[in-house]
C-alpha positions in Angstrom: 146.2 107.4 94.1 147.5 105.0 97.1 147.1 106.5 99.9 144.3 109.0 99.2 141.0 109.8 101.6 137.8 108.4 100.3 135.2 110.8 100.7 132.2 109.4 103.1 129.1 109.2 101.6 125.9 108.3 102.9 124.7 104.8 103.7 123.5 103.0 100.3 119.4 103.0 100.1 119.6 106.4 101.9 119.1 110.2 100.9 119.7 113.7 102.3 116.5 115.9 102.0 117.7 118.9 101.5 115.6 122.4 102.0 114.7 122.2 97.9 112.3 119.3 98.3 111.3 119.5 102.3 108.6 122.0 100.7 106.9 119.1 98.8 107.6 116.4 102.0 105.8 119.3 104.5 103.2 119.6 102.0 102.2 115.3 102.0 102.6 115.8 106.1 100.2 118.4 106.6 98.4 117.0 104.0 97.8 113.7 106.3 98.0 115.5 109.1 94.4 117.3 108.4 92.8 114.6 107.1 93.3 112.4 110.0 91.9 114.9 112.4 89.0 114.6 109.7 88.4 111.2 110.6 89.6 111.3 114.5 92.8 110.6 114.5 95.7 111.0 117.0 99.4 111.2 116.2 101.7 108.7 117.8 105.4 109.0 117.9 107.4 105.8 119.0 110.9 104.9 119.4 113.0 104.8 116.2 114.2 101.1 117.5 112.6 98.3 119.9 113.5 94.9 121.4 114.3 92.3 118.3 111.3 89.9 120.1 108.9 92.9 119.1 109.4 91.9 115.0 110.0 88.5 115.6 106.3 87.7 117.6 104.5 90.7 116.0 105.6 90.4 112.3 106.1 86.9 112.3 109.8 84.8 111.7 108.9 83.5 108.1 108.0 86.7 106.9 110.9 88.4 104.4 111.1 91.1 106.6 112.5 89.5 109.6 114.7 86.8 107.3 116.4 89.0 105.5 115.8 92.5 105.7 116.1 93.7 109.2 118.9 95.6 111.0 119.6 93.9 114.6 122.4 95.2 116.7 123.1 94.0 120.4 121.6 96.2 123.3 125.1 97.0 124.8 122.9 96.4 128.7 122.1 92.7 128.6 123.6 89.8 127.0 121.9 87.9 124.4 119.2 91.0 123.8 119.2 92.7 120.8 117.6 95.7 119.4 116.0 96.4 115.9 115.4 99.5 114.0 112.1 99.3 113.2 111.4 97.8 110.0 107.2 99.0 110.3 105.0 100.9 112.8 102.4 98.3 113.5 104.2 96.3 116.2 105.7 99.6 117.7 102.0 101.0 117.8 101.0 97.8 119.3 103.5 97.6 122.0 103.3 101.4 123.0 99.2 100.8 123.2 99.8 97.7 125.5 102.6 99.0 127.9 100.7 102.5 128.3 97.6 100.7 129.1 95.5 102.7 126.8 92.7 99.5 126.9 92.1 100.7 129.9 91.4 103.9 129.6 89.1 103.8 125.9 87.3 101.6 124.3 88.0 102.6 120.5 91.5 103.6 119.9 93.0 105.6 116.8 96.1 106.3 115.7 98.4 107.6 113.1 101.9 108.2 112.9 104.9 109.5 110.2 108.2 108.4 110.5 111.4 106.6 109.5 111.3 102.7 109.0 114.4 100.6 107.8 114.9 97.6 106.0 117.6 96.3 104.3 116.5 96.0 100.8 117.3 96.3 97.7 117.1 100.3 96.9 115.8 101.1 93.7 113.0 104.2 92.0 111.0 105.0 95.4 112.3 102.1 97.5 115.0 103.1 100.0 117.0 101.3 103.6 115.9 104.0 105.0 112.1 105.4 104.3 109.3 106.6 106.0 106.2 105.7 106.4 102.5 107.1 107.1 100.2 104.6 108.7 96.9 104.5 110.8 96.0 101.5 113.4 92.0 101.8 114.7 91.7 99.5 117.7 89.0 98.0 119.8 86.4 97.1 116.9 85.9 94.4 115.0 82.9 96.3 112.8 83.4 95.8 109.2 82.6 99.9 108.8 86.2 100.3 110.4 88.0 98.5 107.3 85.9 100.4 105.0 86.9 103.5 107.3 90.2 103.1 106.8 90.2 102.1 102.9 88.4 105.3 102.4 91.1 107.7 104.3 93.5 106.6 102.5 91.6 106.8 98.9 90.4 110.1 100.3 94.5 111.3 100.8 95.3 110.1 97.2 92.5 112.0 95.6 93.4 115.1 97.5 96.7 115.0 96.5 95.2 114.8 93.0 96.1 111.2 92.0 93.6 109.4 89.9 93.8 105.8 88.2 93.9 104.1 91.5 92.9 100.7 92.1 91.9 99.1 95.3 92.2 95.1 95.4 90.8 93.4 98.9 90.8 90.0 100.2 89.9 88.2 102.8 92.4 86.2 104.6 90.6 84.2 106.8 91.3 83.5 110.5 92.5 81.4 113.1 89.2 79.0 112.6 89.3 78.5 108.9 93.0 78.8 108.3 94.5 75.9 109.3 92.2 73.7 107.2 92.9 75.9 104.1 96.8 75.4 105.3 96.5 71.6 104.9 95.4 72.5 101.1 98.5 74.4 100.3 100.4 72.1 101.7 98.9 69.2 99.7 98.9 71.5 96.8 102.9 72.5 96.8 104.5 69.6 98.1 104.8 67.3 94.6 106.1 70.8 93.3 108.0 71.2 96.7 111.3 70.7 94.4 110.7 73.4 91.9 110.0 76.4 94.4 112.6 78.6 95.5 114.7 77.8 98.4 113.1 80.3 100.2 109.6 78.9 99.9 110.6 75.5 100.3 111.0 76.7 103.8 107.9 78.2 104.0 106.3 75.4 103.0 105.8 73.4 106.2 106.5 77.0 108.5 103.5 79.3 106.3 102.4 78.1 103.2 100.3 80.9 102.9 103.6 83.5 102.7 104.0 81.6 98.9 101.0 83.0 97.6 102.9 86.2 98.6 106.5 85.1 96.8 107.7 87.5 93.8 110.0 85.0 92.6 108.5 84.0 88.6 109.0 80.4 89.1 107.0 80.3 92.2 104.1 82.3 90.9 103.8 79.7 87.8 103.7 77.1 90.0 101.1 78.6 92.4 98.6 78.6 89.0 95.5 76.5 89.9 96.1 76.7 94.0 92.8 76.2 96.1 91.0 80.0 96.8 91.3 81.3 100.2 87.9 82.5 99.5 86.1 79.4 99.0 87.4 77.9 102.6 86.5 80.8 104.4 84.7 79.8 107.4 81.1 82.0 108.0 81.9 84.4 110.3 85.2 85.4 107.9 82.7 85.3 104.8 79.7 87.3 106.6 83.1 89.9 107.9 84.6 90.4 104.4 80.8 90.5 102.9 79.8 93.5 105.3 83.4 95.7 104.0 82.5 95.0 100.4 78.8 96.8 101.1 79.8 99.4 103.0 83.0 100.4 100.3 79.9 100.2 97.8 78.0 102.2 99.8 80.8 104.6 100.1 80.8 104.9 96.3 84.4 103.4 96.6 85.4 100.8 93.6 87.4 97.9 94.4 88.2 94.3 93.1 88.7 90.9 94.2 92.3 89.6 94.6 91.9 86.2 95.9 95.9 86.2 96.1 96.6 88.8 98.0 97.9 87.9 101.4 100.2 90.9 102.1 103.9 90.4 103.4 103.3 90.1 107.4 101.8 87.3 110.0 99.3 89.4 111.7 97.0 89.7 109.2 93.4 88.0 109.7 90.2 88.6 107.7 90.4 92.3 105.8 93.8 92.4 103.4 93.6 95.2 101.2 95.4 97.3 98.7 95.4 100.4 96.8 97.7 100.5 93.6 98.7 103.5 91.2 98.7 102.0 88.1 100.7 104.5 86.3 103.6 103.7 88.8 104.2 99.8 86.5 105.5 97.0 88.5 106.1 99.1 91.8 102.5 99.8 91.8 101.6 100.0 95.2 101.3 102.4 97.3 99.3 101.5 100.4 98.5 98.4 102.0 97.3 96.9 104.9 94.2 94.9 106.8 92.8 93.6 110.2 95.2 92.1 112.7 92.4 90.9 115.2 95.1 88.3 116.8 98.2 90.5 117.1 97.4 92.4 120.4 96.7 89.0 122.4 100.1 87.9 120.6 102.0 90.3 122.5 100.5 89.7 125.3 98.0 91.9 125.6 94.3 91.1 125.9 92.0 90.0 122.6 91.6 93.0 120.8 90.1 93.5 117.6 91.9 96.0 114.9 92.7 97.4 111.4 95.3 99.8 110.0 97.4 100.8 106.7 100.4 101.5 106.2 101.5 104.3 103.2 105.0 104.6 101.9 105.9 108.1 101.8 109.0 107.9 98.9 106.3 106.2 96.4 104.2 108.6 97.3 106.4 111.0 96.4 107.0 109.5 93.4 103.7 109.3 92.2 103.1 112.8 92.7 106.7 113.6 90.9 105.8 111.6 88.3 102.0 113.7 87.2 103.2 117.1 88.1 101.2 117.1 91.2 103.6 118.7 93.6 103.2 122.3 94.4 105.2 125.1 93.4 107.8 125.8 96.5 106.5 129.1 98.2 108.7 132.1 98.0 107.7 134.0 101.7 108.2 137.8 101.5 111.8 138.1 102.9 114.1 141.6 104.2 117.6 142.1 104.0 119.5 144.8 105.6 122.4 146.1 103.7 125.4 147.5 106.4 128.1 149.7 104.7 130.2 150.6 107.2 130.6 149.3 111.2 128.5 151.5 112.8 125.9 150.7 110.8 126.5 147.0 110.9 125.7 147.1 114.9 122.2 149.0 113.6 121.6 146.5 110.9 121.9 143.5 113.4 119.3 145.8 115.9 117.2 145.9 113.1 117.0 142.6 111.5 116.7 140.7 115.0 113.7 143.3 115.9 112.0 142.2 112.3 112.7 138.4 113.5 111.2 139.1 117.2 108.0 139.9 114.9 108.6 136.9 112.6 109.5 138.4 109.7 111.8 136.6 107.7 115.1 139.2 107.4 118.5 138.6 106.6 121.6 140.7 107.2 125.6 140.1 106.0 128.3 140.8 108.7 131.4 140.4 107.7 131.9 143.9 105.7 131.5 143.2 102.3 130.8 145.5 99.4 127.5 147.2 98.6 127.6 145.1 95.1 128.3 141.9 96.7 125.5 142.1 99.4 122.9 143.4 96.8 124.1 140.0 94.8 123.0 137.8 98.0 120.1 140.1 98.4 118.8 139.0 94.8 120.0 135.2 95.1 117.7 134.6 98.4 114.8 136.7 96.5 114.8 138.9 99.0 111.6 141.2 98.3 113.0 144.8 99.9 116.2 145.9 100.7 117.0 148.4 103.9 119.8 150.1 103.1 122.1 151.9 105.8 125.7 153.4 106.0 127.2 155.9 108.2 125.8 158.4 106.9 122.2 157.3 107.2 122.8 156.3 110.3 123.9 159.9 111.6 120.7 161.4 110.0 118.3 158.6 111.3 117.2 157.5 108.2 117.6 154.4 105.9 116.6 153.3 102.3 114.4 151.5 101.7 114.3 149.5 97.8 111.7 147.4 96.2 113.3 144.9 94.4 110.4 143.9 92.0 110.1 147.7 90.9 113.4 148.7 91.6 111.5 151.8 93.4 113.1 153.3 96.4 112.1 155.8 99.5 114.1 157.1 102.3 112.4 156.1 105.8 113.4 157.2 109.2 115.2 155.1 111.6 112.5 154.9 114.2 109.6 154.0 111.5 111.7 151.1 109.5 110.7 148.3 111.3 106.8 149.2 111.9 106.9 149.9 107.8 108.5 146.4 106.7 106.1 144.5 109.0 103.0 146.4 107.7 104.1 145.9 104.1 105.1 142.6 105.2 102.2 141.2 107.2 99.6 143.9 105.8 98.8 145.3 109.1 
C-alpha cells in the first residue's frame, strides 16, 4: 500500500543474538578464555574502529580486504582523515602494542582478544558484515617453537570443543630476501596469460603477484596450474625457519600437510602461513588461519619485531559445532518466583524477591495484580523451580507457601525463615 511504513530491519550480513543462543556463544568464550591462560595469554580489547592508514599500511592496499570490503567513513575532526571499522585484529593489536610502548617494558608479548570485525562481504552460511573474531598475536620471537605454539592452541580449542576431522595445511611464504626474486617468476609466469585473468588480478599482477595464488575466481586458479613453487625459491634462513615448525608440530604429535599455495589473504605475512580446515564444513572449510608477520611492526613504525598469531572466526565456529551436535544443552539455573495476591502482599513479595537477589539467587516476582492462575502460568513458562506463595492472609499470620513445582509438594513456612530456606535449598548451604 502507498504510503505505508516499512518496518526497519537489521543491516544485511548482520544478526541479533538473542538470550536462546548467548548460552552456546558464552560457552566458545570461556572456552578460549581458559585455554589461553593455559598457554599465557592476556586479553586485549581495542577500539571497535581506527585511522583508515592503519588497514591500508598494515593489511596492505592490494589485498581484497581493503579494495573492496572495508567500511570507511570520514572522522568528522579533520579533513581528508577517515576512519575504518575494523575489518581484523592484527593491525589494531599492532598499533595498541606500539603506541602503549609495551616493547619497552617485555621482551615476549602475548595476546588474545574476541570481538566484532566488519567487512562488507558477501553474507552467506557462517559468513556475516558483521562477525567476530578470536585471535592470538605472540610478539618479540622469531623461534620457530612459537608457530608450532600457536598451531597447537588453536588445534587444542577445536578438539576441546569436540571437533575432529581437522586438517592443518602450512606454508612457508618466504621473506623480504627471497621474495622478490620468486616475484619476478610470477610475473614472467602470468604475463602471456595476463589477458585471461580476472580484472582484479590483472591489477595485481605488477602490484603483488603473489595475492593471485590467493584468487578464488575458477579461471584464475586454472591458469595458475604449473606456477613456480614458493618453496623451491625459498632462501636458507626461510627454509631452515619453516624446517624447525615442521619438527616441532611432529614432535607435538600434531599432523599437518604441505600447501605450497597457500599465501593467506593479507600483506604482512612472511615465513610461517598456516591453516586449519574442518573438512566436514565443504567449500567454506576454514576455520582458522594465520602466520608470522616478522615485518609488520617496523611497518608501522615501530621497531623490527619478530611475531606470529591466528585469527579464528567465531560464526564458522559456531557452525561447525551446530552442525555435529557439539553445543551444550542451555543450563536451566534453579530460579524463585513470588506469587502476590493482593497489595499488601505485593510490597512483601518485592521485600522478598530483592532480598533473594541481594544473595544472588535468581527470583522473579509479577506486580501488576494479576490472577493467581495467570502468575502460576509465568511461573511454569520461566521454569521457575519453587513458588512462594503470599496473600493477605498469609501475610497477617507471617507465613507463606511454599510449592515445589517438580513434585507439585507444598509446606507452609514462616515469614521470617522464607528467604534463609530458598537460599539453602537453593545454594545447598
Amino acid at each position: 500500500m502507498e504510503g505505508q511504513l516499512v518496518a526497519i530491519q537489521k543491516p544485511r550480513g548482520t544478526q541479533d543474538l538473542l538470550p536462546s543462543v548467548l548460552g552456546n556463544w558464552y560457552y566458545i568464550e570461556n572456552t578460549i578464555r581458559r585455554l589461553c591462560k593455559t598457554y599465557g595469554f592476556e586479553e586485549v580489547r581495542t577500539p571497535m574502529f581506527e585511522e583508515t592508514g592503519l588497514f591500508l599500511r598494515g593489511i596492505g592496499e592490494t589485498t581484497d580486504i581493503v579494495q573492496k570490503e572495508m567500511y570507511s567513513f570520514p572522522t568528522g575532526d579533520k579533513k581528508d582523515q577517515s576512519y575504518t571499522l575494523r575489518p581484523e585484529g592484527t593491525a589494531s593489536a599492532v598499533r595498541a602494542y606500539l603506541e602503549n610502548k609495551i616493547y619497552g617494558q617485555e621482551s615476549i608479548t602475548k595476546w588474545f582478544y574476541i570481538g566484532p570485525m566488519f567487512r562488507h562481504d558477501k553474507p552467506q552460511a557462517g559468513r556475516y558484515r558483521q562477525f567476530h573474531q578470536f585471535g592470538v598475536e605472540l610478539l618479540g620471537t622469531q623461534a620457530p617453537s612459537a608457530d608450532a605454539e600457536c598451531i597447537s592452541l588453536v588445534l587444542q580449542l577445536l578438539r576441546d570443543l569436540g571437533l575432529k576431522d581437522l586438517n592443518v595445511e602450512v606454508n612457508s611464504v618466504g621473506c623480504p630476501t627471497c621474495r622478490p626474486a620468486y616475484r619476478e617468476k610470477l610475473i614472467a609466469f602470468f604475463e602471456p596469460k595476463k589477458e585471461e585473468l580476472c580484472e582484479l588480478c590483472q591489477s595485481r599482477l605488477y602490484k603483488n603477484p603473489l595475492r593471485i595464488l590467493d584468487c578464488k575466481e575458477e579461471k584464475c586458479q586454472q591458469l595458475a596450474v604449473g606456477v613456480p613453487e614458493l618453496s623451491d625459491n625459498l632462501c636458507e634462513e626461510c627454509q631452515d625457519h619453516f624446517h624447525h615448525v615442521k619438527e616441532y608440530l611432529t614432535a607435538a604429535g600434531e599432523k599437518f600437510s604441505l600447501n605450497p599455495r597457500l599465501v593467506r589473504g593479507l600483506d604482512y605475512y612472511t615465513k610461517t602461513a598456516f591453516e586449519v580446515q574442518y573438512t566436514p564444513l565443504g567449500s567454506q572449510s576454514a576455520v582458522a588461519g594465520g602466520g608470522r608477520y616478522d615485518g609488520l611492526v617496523e611497518e608501522l613504525d615501530g621497531p623490527h619485531t619478530p611475531a606470529v598469531g591466528f585469527a579464528m572466526g567465531m560464526e564458522r565456529l559456531l557452525l561447525a559445532l551446530e552442525k555435529q551436535g557439539l553445543l551444550p544443552e542451555r543450563e536451566q539455573e534453579d530460579s524463585v518466583f513470588v506469587v502476590a495476591l493482593g497489595e499488601m502482599a505485593q510490597k512483601e513479595a518485592f521485600r522478598i524477591t530483592n532480598t533473594l537477589r541481594n544473595a544472588y539467587v535468581k527470583a522473579e516476582m509479577e506486580g501488576s495484580g494479576k490472577s493467581m492462575k495467570s502468575q502460576m502460568k509465568y511461573a511454569n513458562k520461566i521454569n521457575a523451580k519453587y513458588v512462594i506463595i503470599i496473600g493477605d492472609n498469609e501475610l497477617a499470620e507471617g507465613k507463606v507457601i511454599l510449592k515445589y513445582m517438580d513434585t507439585s509438594e507444598q509446606e507452609t513456612v514462616s515469614l521470617a525463615e522464607i528467604t534463609n530456606r530458598i537460599t539453602e535449598l537453593v545454594k545447598g548451604n
